[in-house]
Structures are given as structure tokens and as C-alpha cells.
C-alpha positions as CSV (number, residue, x, y, z in Angstrom):
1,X,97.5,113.2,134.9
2,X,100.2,111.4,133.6
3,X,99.8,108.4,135.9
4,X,96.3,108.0,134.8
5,X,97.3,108.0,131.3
6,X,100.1,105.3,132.2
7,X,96.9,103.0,133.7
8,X,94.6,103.2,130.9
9,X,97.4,102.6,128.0
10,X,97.8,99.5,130.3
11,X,94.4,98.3,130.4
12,X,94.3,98.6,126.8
13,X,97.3,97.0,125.6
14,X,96.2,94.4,128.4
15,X,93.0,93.9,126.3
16,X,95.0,94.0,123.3
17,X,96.8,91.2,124.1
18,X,93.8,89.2,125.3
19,X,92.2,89.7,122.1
20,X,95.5,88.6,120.1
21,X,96.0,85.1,122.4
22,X,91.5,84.0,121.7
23,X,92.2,84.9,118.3
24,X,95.4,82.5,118.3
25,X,93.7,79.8,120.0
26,X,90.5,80.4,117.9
27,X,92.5,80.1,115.0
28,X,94.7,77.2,116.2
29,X,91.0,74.9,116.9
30,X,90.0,75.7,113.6
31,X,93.0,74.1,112.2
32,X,93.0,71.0,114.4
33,X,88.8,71.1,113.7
34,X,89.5,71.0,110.1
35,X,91.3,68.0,110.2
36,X,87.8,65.8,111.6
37,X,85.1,68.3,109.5
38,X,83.7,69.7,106.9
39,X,85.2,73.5,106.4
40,X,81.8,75.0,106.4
41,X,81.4,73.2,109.9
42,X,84.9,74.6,110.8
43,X,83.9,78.1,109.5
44,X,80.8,78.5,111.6
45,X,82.2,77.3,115.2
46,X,85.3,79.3,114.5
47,X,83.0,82.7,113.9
48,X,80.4,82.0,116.4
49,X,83.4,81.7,119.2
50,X,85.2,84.7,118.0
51,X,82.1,86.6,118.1
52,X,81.1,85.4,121.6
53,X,84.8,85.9,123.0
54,X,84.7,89.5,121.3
55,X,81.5,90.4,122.7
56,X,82.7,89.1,126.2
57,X,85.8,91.3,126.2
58,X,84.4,94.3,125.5
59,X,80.9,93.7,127.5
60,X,83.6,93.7,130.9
């Protein structure tokens, strides 16, 4: 019982961290993207990819 316990607590702080490096890269592009665009531009790319990676994670 125990065991099991130990594999999913990994397999969600393994998620965890997958969501916390997309969001850090997401992030990171929409400071770089800023730099060449409008912010509304930067605003929408930045959501629509955080969306889609979110939606990817938790669809697997």
C-alpha cells in the first residue's frame, strides 16, 4: 500500500514540475517576444501556449 502511495506522489510531483519548467519557458518567450511586439500580441501567444501545454499535460 505504501509503495503505491510512494509511485503516485511521484507521478504527481513529476507533473508538477513539468508544469512549473512550460510555465518558466512560457514566461521566459513572452519576455523575449515583447521585446519585437505589441503586448496584446505577446499576451495572446503566451495564453494560447499555456492553454495548449496545460491541456496536453493533463490529457496524457
Amino acid at each position: 500500500m505504501q509503495e503505491q502511495t510512494k509511485k503516485e506522489m511521484k507521478a504527481k510531483g513529476s507533473k508538477a514540475l513539468l508544469i512549473n519548467v512550460i510555465f518558466f519557458f512560457v514566461l521566459f518567450l513572452g519576455i523575449i517576444l515583447y521585446a519585437y511586439t505589441s503586448l496584446t500580441t505577446t499576451v495572446i501567444v503566451i495564453s494560447v501556449i499555456f492553454i495548449a501545454s496545460l491541456l496536453y499535460i493533463y490529457s496524457s
